[in-house]
TILUM-108849 format. One record per residue (C-alpha): residue number from 1; y, x, z. Coordinates in pm, whole numbers, plus 50000, padded with zeros to 5 digits. Example, Ala and Ser with C-alpha at 12.3 -4.5 7.8 and 13.67 -1.06 7.14 Angstrom:
# residues 2
ATOM   seq      yy      xx      zz
ATOM     1   49550   51230   50780
ATOM     2   49894   51367   50714
# end
This chain:
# residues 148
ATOM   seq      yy      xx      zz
ATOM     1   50000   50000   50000
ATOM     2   50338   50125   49946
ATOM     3   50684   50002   49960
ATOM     4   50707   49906   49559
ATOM     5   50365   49692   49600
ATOM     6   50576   49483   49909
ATOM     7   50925   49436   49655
ATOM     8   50639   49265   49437
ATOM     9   50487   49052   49676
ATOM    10   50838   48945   49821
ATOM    11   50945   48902   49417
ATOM    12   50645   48693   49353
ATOM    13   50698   48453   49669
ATOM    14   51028   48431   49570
ATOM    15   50956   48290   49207
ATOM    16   50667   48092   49384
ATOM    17   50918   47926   49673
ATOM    18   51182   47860   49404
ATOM    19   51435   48020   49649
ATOM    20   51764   48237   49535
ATOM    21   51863   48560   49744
ATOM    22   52123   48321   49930
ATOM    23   51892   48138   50100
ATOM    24   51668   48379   50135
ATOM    25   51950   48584   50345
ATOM    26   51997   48279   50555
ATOM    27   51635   48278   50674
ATOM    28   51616   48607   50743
ATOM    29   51963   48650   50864
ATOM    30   52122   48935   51057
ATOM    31   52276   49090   50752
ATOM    32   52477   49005   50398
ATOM    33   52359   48853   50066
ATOM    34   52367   49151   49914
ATOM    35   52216   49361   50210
ATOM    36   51934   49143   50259
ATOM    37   51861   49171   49882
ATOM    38   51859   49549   49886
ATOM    39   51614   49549   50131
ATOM    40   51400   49282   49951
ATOM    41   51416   49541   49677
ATOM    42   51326   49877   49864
ATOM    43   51689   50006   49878
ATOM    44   51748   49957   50286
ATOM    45   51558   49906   50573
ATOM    46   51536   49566   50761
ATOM    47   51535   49522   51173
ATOM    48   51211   49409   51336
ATOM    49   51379   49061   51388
ATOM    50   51438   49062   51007
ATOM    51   51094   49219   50845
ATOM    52   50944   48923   51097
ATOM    53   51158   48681   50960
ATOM    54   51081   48772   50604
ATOM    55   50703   48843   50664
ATOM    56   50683   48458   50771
ATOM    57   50883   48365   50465
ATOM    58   50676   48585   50233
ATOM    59   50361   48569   50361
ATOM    60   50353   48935   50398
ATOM    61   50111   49103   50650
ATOM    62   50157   49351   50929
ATOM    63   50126   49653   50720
ATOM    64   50465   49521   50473
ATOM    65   50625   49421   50754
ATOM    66   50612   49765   50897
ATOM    67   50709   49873   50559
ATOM    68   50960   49666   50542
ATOM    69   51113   49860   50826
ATOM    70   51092   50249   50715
ATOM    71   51392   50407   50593
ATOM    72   51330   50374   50215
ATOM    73   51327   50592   49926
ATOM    74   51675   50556   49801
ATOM    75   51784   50538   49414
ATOM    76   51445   50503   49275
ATOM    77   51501   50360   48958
ATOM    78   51199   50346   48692
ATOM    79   51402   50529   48462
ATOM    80   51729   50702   48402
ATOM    81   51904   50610   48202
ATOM    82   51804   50304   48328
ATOM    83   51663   50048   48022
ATOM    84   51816   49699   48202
ATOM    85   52098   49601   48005
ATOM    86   52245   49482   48264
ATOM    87   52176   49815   48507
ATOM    88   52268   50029   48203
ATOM    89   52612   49891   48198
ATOM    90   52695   50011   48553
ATOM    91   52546   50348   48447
ATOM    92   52767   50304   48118
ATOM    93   53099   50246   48362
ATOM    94   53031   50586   48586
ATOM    95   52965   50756   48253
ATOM    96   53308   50629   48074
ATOM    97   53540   50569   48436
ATOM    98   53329   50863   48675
ATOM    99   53588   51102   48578
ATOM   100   53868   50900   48615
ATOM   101   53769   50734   48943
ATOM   102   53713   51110   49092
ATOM   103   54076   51185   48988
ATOM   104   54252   50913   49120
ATOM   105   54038   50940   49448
ATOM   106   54097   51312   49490
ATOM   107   54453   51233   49385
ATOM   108   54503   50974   49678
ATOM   109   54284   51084   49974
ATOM   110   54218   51454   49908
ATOM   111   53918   51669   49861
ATOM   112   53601   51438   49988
ATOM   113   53353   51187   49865
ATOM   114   53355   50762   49917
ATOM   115   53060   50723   50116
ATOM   116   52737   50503   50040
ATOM   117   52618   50497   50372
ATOM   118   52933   50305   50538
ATOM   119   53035   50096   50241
ATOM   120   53075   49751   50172
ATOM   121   53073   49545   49908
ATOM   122   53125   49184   49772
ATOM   123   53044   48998   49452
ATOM   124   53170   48704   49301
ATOM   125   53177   48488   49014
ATOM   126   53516   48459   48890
ATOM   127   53615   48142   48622
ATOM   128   53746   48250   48331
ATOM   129   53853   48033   48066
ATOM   130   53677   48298   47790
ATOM   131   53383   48250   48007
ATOM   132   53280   48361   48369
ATOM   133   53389   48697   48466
ATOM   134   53161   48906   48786
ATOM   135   53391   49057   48999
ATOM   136   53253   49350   49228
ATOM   137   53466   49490   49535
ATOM   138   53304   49821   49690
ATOM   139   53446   49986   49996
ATOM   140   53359   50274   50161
ATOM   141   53450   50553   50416
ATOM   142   53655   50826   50293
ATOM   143   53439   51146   50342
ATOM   144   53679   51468   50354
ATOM   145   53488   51813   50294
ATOM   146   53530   52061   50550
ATOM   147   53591   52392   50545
ATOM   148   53432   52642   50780
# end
């Protein structure tokens, strides 16, 4: 068993339950939308409370939930580039804007990075007469380098 097998089972049991990620974060509470989704795809870790929660919900045994718990292998994509369309087109934007968001960041807080570790982030539909637009708001830390 391995953490990949469990983001099937929970992926299945979703499709099977008919649920969406928002009610699915409201069962298993304790966190966002989006966090509880990560974690439902082996990107963060869930609480005890939480893997329980979502091993009742999933059907999941005690193994998963324990999985469900371990720090995770971060960034594991199948492939990079990534072949989504959808997944490609955030790789597409740090490949066209990367450069430009590490100027004006540098520019305005100094020499650091913008953490991924104490970030937040939102996501929205937004209407849009020429259709509906997704708007994404990410926040994180400022991270200054050190010298020593």
């Amino acid at each position: 068993m391995n953490r990949a097998d469990v983001t099937e089972k929970i992926l299945s049991a979703k499709r099977m339950k008919e649920l969406s990620w928002e009610e699915i974060a409201r069962k298993i509470g304790g966190a966002s939308k989006i966090i509880v989704t990560a974690a439902c795809m082996g990107q963060m870790r869930m609480t005890r409370e939480q893997a329980t929660k979502a091993a009742r919900l999933f059907g999941l045994g005690k193994e998963e939930t324990l999985l469900l718990q371990e720090v995770p292998y971060r960034g594991s994509l199948p492939q990079v580039p990534p072949t989504d369309l959808l997944i490609y087109r955030f790789y597409e934007l740090v490949q066209v804007y990367g450069t430009t968001w590490k100027e004006l960041i540098q520019e305005e807080f100094g020499d650091g990075i913008m953490s991924a570790i104490d970030f937040d982030m939102t996501m929205e539909r937004q209407p849009d007469q020429k259709g509906d637009r997704v708007k994404i708001g990410m926040s994180g830390k400022f991270l200054a380098y050190k010298t020593y």
